[in-house]
C-alpha positions as CSV (number, residue, x, y, z in Angstrom):
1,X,0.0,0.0,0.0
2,X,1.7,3.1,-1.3
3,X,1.5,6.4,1.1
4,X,-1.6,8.2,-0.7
5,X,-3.4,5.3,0.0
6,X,-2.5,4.8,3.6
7,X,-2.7,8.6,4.1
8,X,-6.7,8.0,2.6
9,X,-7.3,5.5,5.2
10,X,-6.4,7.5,7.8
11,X,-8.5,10.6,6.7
12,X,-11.6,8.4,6.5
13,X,-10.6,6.9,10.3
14,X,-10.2,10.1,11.7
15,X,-13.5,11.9,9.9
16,X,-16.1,9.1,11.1
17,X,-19.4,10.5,11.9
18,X,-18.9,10.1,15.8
19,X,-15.6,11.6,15.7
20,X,-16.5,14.7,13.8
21,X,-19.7,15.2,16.1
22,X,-17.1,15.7,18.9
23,X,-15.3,17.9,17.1
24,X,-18.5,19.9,16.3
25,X,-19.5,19.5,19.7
26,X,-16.5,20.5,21.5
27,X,-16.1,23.8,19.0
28,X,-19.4,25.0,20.2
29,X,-18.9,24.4,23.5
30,X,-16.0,26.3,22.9
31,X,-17.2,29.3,21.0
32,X,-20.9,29.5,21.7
33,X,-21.7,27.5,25.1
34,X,-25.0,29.3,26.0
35,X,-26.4,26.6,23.2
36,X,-25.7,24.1,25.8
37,X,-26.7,25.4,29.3
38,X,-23.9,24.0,31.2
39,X,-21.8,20.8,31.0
40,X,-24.5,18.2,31.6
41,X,-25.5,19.2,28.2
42,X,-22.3,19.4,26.7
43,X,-21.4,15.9,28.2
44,X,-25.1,14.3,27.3
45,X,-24.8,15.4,23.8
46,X,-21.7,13.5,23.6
47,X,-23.6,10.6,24.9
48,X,-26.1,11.1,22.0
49,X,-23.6,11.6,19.1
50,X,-20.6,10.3,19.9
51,X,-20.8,7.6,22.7
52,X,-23.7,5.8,21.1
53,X,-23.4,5.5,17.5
54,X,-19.7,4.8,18.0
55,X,-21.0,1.7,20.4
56,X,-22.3,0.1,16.9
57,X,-18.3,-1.0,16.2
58,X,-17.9,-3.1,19.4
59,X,-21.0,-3.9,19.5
60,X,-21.0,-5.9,16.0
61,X,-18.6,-8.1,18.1
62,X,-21.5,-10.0,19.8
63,X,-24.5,-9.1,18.5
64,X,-25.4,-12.2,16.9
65,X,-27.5,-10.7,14.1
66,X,-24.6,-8.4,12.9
67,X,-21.2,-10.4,13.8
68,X,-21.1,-12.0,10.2
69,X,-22.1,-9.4,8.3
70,X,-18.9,-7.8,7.4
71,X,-19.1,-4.1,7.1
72,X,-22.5,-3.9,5.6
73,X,-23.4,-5.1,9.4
74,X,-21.1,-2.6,10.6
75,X,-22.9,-0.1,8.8
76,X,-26.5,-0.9,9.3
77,X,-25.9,-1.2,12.9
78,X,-24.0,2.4,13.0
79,X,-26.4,3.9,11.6
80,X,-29.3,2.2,14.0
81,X,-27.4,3.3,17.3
82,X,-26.5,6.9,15.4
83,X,-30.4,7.8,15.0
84,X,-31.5,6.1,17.9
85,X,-28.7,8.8,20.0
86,X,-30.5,11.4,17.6
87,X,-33.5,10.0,18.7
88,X,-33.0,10.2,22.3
89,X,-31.4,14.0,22.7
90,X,-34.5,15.1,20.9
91,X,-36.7,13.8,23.6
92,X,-33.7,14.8,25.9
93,X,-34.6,18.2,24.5
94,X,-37.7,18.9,24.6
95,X,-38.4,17.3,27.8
96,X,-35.7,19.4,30.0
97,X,-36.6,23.0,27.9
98,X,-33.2,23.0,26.8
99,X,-32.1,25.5,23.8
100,X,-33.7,25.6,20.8
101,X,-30.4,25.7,19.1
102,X,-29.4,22.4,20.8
103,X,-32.7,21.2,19.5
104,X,-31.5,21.6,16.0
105,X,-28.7,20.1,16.4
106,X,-30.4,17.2,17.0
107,X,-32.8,17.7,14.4
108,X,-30.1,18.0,11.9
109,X,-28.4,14.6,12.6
110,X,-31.9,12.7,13.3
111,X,-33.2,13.8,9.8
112,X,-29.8,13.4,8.0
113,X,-29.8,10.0,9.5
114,X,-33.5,9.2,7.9
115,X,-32.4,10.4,4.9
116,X,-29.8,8.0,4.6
117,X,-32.1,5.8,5.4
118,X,-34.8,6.6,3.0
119,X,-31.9,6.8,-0.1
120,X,-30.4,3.8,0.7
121,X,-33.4,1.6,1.1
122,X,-36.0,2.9,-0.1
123,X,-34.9,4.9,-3.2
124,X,-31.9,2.1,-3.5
125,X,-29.4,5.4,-4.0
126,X,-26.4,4.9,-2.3
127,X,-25.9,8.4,-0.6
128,X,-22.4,8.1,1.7
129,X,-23.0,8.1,5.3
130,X,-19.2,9.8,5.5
131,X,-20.1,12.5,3.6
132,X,-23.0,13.4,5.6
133,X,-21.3,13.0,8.5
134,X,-18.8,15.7,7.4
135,X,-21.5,18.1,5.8
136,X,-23.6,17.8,8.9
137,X,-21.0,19.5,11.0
138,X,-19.9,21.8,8.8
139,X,-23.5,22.8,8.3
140,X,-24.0,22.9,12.2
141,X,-21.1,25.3,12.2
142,X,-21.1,27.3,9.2
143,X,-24.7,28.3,10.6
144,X,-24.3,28.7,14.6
145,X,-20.2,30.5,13.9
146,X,-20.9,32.2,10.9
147,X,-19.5,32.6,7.4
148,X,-15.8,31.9,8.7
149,X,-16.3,28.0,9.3
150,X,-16.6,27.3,5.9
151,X,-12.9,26.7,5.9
152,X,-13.9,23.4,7.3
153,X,-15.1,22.3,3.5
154,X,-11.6,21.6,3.3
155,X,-12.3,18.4,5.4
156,X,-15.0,17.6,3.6
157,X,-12.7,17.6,0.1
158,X,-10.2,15.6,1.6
159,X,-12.9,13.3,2.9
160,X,-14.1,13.0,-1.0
161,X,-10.7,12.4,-2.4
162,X,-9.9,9.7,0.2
163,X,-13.4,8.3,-0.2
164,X,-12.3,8.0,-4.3
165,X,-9.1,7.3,-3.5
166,X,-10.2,3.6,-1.4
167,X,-13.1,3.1,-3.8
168,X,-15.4,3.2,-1.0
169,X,-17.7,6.2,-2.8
170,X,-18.5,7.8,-6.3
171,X,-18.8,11.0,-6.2
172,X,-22.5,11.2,-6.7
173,X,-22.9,8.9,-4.0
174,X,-20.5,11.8,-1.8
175,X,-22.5,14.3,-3.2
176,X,-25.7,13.0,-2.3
177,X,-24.4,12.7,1.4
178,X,-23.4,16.1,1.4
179,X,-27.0,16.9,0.1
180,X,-29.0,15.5,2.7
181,X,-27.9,17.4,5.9
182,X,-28.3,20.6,4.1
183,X,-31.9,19.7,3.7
184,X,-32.0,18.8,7.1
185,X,-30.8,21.9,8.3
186,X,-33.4,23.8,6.4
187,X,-36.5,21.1,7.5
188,X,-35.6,21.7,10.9
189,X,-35.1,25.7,11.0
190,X,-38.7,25.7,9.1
191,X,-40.1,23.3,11.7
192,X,-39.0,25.2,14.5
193,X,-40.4,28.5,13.2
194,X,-43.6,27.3,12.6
């Protein structure tokens, strides 16, 4: 395996969904904390993005019905624990009257997880989970920082030429997965103002 191709690998390792929910996380926390009201927050969203969809990986281990299912398991499974953490800091939300604007975040990665859903299975269009996982963020950031996170696109172009780079994506299938958390992020500002 030549350097490019090791230096792919690790781009895609480091830029996993739960990872760069962290990331997100941590950089709000950082640079806008009132969306959070304290640490619980901070910490339970980590619970809900991070902690529990990255629990799909060991869990594949020993769950029966996914242990011999190669990484098709692995990614069905992911994507189960991701939206049922989406799932459950929504409720979170809305039954402790915490921020709207933590409320979206939520929103955000519940509905980009449904709409992986929906492409992959029921409109059989492969849209790339890593690529959403990256535009979500970005999204997240570009509209609670402003105009100045958009240099984190640069991320998401390293994440498309190491997704073409392992023949793990095309790029329509990357740019359908950057497609669907814009949506989201539109679905769920409209919802909220209604």
């Amino acid at each position: 395996m030549n350097k490019a191709s090791r230096f792919a690998k690790i781009i895609r390792v480091v830029t996993v969904v739960p990872v760069m929910a962290l990331t997100t996380l941590s950089i709000l926390y950082g640079l806008r904390p009132s969306i959070f009201q304290g640490t619980f927050q901070y910490i339970l969203s980590i619970i809900f993005l991070t902690v529990l969809p990255i629990s799909a990986y060991p869990l594949q281990l020993i769950l029966p019905k996914y242990r011999n299912k190669g990484r098709e398991g692995q990614r069905n499974l992911a994507l189960m624990m991701g939206v049922s953490g989406y799932l459950f800091g929504i409720v979170f939300t809305l039954c402790s009257h915490a921020t709207k604007e933590l409320l979206v975040i939520y929103l955000i990665y519940f509905l980009s997880g449904i709409g992986i859903l929906i492409f992959n299975k029921i409109f059989k269009i492969r849209a790339s989970g890593h690529a959403c996982g990256v535009a979500g963020p970005i999204s997240i950031l570009v509209y609670f920082i402003g105009i100045k996170a958009l240099v984190s696109v640069v991320v998401l172009m390293m994440v498309y030429w190491a997704s073409i780079k392992t023949k793990r994506h095309t790029t329509s299938q990357l740019l359908w997965g950057t497609i669907i958390p814009l949506f989201a992020l539109i679905i769920s500002k409209f919802w909220l103002s209604l």
